[in-house]
Biopython code that builds the backbone (N, CA, C, O; Angstrom):
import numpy as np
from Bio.PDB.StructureBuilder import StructureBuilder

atoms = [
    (1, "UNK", "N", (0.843, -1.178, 0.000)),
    (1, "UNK", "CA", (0.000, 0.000, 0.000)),
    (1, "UNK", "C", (0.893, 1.247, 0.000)),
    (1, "UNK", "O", (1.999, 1.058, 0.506)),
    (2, "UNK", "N", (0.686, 2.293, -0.389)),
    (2, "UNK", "CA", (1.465, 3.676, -1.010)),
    (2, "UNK", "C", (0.924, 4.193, -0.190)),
    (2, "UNK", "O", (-0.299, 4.297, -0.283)),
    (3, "UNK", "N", (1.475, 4.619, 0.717)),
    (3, "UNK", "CA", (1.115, 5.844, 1.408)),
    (3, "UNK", "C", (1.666, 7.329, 1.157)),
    (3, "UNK", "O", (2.674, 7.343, 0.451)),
    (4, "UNK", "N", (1.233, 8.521, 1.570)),
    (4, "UNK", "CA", (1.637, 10.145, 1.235)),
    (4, "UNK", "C", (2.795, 10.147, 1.589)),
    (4, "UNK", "O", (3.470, 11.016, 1.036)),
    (5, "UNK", "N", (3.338, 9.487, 2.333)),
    (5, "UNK", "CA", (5.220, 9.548, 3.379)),
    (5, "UNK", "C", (5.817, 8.935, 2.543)),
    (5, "UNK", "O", (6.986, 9.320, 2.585)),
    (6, "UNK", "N", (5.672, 8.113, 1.715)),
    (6, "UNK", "CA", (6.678, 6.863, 1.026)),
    (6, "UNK", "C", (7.578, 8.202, -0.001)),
    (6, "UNK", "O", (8.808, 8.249, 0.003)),
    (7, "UNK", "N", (7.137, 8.714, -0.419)),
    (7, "UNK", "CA", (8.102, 9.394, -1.601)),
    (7, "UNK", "C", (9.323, 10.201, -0.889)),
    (7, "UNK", "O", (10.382, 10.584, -1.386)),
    (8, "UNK", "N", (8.733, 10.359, 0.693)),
    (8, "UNK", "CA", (9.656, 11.137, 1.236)),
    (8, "UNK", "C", (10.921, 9.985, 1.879)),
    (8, "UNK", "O", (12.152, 9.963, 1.889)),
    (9, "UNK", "N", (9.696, 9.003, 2.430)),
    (9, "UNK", "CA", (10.972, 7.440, 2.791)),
    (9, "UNK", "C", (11.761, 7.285, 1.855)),
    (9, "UNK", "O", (12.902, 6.943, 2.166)),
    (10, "UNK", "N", (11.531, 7.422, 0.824)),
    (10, "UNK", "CA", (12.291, 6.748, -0.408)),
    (10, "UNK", "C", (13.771, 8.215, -0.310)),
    (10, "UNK", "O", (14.971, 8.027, -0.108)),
    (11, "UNK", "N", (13.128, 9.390, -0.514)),
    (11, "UNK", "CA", (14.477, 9.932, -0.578)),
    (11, "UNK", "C", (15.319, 10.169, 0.324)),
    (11, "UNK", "O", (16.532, 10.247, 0.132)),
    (12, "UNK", "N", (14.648, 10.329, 1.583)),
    (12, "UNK", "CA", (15.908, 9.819, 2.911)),
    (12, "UNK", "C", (16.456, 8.402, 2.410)),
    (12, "UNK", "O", (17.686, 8.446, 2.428)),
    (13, "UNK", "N", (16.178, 7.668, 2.148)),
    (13, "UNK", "CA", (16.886, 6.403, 2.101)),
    (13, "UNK", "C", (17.519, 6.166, 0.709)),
    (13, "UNK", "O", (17.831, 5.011, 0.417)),
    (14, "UNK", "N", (17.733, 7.179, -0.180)),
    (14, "UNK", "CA", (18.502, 7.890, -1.101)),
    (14, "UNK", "C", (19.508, 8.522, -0.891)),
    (14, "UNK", "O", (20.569, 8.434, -1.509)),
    (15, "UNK", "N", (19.223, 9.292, 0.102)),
    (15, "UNK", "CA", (20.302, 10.571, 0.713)),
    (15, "UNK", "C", (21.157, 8.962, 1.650)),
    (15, "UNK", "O", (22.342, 8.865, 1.330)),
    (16, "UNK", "N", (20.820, 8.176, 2.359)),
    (16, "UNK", "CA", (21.391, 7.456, 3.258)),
    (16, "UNK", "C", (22.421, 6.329, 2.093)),
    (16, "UNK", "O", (23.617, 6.059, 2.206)),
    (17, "UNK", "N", (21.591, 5.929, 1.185)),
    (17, "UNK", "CA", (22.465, 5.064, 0.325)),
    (17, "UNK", "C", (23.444, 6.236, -0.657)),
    (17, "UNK", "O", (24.335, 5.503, -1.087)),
    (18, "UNK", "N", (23.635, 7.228, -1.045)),
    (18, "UNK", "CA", (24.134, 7.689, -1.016)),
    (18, "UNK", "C", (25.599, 7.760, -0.353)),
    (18, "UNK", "O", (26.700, 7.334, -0.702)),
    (19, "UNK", "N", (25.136, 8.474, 0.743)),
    (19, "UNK", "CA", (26.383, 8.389, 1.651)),
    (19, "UNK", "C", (26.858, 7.547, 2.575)),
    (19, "UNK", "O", (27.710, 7.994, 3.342)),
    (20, "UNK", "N", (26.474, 6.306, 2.701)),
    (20, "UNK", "CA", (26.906, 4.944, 2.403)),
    (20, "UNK", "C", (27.761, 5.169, 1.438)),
    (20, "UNK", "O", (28.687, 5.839, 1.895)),
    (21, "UNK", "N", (27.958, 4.850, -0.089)),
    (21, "UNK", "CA", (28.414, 4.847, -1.109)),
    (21, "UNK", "C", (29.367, 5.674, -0.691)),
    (21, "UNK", "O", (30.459, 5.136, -0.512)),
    (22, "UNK", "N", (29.286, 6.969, -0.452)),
    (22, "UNK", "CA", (30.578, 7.969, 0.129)),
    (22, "UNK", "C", (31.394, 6.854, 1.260)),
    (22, "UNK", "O", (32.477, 6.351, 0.961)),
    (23, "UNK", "N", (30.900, 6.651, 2.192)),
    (23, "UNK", "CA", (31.710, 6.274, 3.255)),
    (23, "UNK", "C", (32.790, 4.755, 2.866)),
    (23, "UNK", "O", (33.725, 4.336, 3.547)),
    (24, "UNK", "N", (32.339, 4.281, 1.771)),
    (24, "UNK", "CA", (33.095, 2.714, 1.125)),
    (24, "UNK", "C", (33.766, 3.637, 0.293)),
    (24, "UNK", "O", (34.976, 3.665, 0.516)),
    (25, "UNK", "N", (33.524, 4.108, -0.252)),
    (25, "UNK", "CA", (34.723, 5.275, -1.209)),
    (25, "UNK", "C", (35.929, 5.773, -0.556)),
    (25, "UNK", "O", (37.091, 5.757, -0.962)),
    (26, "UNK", "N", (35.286, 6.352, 0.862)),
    (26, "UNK", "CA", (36.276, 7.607, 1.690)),
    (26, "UNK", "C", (37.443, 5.878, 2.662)),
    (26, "UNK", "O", (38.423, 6.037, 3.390)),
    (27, "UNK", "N", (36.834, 4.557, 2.276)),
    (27, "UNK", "CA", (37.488, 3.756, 3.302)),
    (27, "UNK", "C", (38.519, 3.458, 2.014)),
    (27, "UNK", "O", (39.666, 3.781, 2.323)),
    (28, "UNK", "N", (38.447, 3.081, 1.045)),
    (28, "UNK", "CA", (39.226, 2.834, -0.027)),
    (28, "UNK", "C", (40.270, 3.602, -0.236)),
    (28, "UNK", "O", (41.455, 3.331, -0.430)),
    (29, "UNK", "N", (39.625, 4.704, -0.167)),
    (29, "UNK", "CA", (40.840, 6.309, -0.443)),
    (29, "UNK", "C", (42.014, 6.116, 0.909)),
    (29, "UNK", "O", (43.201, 6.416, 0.787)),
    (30, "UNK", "N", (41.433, 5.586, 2.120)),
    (30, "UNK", "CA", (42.533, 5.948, 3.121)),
    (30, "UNK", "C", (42.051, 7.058, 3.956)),
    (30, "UNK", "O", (42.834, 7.658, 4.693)),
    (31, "UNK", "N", (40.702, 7.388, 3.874)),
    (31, "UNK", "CA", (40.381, 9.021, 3.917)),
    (31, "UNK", "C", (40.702, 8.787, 6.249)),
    (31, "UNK", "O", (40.837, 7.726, 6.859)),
    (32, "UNK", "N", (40.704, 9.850, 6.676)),
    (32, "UNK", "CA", (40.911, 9.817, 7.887)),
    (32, "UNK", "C", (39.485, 9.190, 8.967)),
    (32, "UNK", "O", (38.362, 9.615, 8.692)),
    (33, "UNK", "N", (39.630, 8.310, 10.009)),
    (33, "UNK", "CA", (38.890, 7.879, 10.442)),
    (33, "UNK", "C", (37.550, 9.262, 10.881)),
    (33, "UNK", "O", (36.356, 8.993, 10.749)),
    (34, "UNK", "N", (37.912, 10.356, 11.274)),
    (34, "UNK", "CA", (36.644, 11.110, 11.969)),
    (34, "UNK", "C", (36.114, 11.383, 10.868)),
    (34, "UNK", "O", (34.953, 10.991, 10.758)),
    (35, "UNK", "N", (36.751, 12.168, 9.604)),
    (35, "UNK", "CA", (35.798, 11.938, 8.500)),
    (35, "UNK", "C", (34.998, 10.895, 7.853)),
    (35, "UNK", "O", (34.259, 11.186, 6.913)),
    (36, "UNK", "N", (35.154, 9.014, 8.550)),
    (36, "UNK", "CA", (34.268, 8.280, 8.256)),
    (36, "UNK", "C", (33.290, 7.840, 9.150)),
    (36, "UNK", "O", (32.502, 7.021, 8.679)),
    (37, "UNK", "N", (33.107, 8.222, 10.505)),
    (37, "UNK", "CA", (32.694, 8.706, 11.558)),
    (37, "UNK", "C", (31.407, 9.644, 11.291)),
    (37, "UNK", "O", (30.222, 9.313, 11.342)),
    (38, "UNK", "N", (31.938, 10.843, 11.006)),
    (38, "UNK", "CA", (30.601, 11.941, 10.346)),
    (38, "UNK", "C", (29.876, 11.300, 9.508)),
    (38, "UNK", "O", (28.660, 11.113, 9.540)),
    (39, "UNK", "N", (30.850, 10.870, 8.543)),
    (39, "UNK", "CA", (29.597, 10.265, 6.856)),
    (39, "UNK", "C", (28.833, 8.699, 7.553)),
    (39, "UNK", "O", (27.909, 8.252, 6.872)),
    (40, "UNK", "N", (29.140, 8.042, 8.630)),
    (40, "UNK", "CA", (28.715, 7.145, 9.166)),
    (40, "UNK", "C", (27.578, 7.383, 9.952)),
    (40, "UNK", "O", (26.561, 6.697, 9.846)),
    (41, "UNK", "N", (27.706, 8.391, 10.793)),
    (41, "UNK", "CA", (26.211, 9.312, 11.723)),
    (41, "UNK", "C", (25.619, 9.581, 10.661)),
    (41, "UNK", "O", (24.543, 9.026, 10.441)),
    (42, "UNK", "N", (26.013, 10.247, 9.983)),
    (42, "UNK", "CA", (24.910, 10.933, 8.527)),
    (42, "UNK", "C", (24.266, 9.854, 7.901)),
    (42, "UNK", "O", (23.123, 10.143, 7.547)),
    (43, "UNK", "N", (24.756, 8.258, 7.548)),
    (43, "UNK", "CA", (23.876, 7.474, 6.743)),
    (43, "UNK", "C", (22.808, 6.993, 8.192)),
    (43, "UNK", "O", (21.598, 7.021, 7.969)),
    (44, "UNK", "N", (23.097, 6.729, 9.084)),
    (44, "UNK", "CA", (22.595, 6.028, 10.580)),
    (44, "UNK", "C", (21.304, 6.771, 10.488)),
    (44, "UNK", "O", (20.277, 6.225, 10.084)),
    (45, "UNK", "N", (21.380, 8.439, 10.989)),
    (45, "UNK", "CA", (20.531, 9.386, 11.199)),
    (45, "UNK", "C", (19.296, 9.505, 10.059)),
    (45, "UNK", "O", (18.103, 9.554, 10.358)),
    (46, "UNK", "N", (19.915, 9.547, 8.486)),
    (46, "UNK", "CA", (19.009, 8.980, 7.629)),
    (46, "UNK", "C", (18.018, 7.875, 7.516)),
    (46, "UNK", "O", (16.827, 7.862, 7.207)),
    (47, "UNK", "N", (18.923, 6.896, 7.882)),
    (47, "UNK", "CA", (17.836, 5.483, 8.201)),
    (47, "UNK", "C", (16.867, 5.561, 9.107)),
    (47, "UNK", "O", (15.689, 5.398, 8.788)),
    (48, "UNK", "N", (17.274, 5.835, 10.412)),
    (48, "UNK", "CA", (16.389, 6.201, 12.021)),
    (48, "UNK", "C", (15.246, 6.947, 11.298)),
    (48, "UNK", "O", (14.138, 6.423, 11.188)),
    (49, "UNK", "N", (15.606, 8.536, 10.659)),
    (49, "UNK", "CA", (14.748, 9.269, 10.025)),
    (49, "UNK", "C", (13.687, 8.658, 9.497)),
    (49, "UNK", "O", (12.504, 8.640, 9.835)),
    (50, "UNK", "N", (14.480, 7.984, 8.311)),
    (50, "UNK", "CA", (13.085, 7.262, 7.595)),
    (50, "UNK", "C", (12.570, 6.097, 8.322)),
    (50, "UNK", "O", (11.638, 5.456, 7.837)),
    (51, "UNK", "N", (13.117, 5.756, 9.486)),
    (51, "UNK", "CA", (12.224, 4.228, 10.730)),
    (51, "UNK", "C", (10.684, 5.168, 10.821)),
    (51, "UNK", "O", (9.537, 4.941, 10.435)),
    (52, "UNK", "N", (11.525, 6.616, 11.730)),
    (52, "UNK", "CA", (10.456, 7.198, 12.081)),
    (52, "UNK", "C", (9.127, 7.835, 11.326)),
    (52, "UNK", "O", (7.960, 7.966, 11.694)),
    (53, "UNK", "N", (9.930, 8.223, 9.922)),
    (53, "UNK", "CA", (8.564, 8.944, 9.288)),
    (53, "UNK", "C", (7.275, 7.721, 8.908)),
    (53, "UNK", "O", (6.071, 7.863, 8.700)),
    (54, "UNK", "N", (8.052, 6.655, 8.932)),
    (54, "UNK", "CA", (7.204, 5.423, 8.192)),
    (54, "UNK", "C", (7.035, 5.072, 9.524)),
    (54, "UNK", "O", (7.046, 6.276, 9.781)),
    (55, "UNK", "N", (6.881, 4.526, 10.684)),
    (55, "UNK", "CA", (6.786, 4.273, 11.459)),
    (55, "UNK", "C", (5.150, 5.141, 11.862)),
    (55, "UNK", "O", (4.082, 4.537, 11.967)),
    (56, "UNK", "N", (5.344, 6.842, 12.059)),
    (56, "UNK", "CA", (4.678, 7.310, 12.179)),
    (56, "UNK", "C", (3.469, 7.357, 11.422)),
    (56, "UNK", "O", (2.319, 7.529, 11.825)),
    (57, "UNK", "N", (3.957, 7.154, 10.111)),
    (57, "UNK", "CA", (2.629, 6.913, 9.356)),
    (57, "UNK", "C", (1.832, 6.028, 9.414)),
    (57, "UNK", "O", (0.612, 6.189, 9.374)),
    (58, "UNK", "N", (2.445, 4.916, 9.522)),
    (58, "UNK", "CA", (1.184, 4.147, 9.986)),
    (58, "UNK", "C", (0.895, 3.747, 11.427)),
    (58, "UNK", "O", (0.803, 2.586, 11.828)),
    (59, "UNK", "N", (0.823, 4.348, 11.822)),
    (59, "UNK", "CA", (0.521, 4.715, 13.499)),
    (59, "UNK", "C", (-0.806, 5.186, 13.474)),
    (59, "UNK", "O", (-1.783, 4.657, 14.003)),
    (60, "UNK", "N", (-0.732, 6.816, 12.437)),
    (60, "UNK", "CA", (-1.666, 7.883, 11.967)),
    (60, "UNK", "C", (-2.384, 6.967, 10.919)),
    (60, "UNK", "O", (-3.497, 6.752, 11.399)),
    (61, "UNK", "N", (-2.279, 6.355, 9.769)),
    (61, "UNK", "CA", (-3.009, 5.932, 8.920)),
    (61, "UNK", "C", (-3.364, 5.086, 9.010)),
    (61, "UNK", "O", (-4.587, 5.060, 9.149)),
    (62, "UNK", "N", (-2.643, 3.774, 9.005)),
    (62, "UNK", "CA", (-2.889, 2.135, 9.135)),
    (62, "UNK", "C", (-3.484, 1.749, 10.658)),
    (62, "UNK", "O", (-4.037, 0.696, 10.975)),
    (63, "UNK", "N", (-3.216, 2.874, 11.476)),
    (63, "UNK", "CA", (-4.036, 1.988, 12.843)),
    (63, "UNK", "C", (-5.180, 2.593, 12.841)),
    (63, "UNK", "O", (-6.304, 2.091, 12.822)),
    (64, "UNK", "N", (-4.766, 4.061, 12.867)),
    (64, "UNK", "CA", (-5.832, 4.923, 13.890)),
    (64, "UNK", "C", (-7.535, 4.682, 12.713)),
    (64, "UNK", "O", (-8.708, 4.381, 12.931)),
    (65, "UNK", "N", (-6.640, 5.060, 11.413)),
    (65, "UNK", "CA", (-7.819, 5.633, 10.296)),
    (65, "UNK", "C", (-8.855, 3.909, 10.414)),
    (65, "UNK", "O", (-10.082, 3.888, 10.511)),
    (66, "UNK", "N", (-7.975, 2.661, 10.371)),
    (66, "UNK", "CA", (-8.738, 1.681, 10.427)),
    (66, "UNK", "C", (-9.339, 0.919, 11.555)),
    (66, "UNK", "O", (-10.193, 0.037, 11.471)),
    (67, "UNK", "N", (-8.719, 1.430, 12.713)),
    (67, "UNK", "CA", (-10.067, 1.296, 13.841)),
    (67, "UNK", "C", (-11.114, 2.578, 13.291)),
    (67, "UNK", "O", (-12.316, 2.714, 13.516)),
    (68, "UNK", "N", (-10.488, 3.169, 12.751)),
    (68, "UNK", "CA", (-11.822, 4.875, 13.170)),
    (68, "UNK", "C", (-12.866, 4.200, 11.758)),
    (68, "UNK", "O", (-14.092, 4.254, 11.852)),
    (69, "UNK", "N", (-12.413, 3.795, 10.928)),
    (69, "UNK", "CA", (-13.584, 3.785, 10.184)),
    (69, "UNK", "C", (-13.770, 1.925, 10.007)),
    (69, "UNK", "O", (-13.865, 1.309, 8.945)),
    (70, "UNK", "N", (-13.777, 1.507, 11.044)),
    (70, "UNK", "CA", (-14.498, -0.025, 11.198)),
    (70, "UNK", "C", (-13.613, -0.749, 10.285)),
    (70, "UNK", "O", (-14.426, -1.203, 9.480)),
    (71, "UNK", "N", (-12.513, -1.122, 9.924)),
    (71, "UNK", "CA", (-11.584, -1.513, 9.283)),
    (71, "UNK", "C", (-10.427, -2.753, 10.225)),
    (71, "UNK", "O", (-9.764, -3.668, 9.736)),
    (72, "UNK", "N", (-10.504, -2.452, 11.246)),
    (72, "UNK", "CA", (-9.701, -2.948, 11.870)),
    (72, "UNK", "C", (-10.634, -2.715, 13.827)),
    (72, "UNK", "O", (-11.241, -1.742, 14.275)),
    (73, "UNK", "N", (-10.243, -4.451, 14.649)),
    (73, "UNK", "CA", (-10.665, -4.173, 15.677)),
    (73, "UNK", "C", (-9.879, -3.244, 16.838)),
    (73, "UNK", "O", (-8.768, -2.898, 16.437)),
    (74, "UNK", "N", (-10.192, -2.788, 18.121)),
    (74, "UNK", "CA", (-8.850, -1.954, 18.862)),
    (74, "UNK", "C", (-8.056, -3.531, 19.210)),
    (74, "UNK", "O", (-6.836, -3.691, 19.215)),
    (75, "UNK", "N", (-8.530, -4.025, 19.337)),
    (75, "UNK", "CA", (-6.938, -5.614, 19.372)),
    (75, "UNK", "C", (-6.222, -5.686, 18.351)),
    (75, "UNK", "O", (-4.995, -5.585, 18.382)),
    (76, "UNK", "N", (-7.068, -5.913, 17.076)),
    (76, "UNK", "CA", (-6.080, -5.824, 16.148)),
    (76, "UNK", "C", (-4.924, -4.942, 15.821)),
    (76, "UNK", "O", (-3.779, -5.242, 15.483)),
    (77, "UNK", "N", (-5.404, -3.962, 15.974)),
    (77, "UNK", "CA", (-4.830, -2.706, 16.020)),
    (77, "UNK", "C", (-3.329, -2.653, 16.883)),
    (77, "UNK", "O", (-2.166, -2.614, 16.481)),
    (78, "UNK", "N", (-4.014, -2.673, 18.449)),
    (78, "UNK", "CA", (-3.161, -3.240, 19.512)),
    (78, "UNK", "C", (-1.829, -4.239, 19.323)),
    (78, "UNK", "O", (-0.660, -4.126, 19.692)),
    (79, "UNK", "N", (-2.465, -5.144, 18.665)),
    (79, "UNK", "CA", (-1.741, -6.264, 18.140)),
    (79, "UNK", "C", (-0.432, -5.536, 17.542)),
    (79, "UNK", "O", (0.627, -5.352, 18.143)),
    (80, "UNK", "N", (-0.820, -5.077, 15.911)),
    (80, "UNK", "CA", (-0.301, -5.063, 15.110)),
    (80, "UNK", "C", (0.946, -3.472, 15.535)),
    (80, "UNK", "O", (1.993, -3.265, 14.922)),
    (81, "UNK", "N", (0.434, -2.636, 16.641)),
    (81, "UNK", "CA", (1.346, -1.734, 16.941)),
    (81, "UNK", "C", (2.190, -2.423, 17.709)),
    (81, "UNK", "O", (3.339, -2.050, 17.473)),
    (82, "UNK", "N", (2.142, -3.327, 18.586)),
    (82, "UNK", "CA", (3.120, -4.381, 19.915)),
    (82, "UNK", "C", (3.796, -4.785, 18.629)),
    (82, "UNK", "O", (5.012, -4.919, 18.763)),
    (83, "UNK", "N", (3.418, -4.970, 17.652)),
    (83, "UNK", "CA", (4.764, -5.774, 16.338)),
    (83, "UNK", "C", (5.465, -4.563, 15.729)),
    (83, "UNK", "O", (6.619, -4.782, 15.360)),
    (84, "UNK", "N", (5.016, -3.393, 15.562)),
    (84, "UNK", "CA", (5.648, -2.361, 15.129)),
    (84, "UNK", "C", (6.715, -2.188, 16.270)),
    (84, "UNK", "O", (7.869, -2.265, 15.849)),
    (85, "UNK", "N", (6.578, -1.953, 17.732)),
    (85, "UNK", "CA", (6.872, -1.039, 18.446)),
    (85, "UNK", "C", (8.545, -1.908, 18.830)),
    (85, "UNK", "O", (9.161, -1.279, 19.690)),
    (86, "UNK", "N", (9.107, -2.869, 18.452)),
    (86, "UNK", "CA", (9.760, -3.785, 18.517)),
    (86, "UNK", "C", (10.792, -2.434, 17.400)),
    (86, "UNK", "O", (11.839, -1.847, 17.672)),
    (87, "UNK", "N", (10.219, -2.388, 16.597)),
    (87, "UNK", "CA", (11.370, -1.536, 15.510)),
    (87, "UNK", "C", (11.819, -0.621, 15.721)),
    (87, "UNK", "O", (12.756, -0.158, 15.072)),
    (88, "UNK", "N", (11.016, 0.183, 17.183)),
    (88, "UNK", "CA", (11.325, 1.753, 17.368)),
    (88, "UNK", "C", (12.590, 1.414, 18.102)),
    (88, "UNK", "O", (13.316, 2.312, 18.527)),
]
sb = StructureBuilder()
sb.init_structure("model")
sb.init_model(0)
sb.init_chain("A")
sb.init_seg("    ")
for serial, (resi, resn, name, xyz) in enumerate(atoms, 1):
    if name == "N":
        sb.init_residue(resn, " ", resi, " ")
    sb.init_atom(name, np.array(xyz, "f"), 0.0, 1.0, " ", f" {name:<3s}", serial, name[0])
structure = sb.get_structure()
């Protein structure tokens, strides 16, 4: 299912593979450890980013909207956030 957040998941996790790609480059080159350090927080912080925006979305969409409109029971619901909440 496509949700409104995915285009934004997708380019954090662009920007993160990205600089990934930098940081196997900067290890090849010899480049100095704190400069692979920074580009290492920077891909990390990207990923977390996109845990959370997708995370959040279906919190807001996939739980709430389908208990609210008879789609889903509050157990199910319950359920299926106790399996999310493992990722946070």
């Amino acid at each position: 299912m496509q949700h409104a957040s995915h285009p934004d998941i997708v380019k954090r996790l662009k920007r993160a593979h990205g600089h990934l790609a930098g940081v196997i480059a900067m290890i090849e080159e010899g480049r100095p450890c704190v400069d692979l350090a920074q580009q290492l927080h920077a891909v990390e912080s990207a990923i977390t980013n996109a845990k959370r925006v997708m995370i959040q979305d279906h919190m807001e969409h996939c739980l709430a909207d389908g208990v609210g409109h008879g789609g889903k029971s509050a157990k199910d619901a319950l359920s299926e956030f106790k399996a999310m909440a493992k990722y946070l």
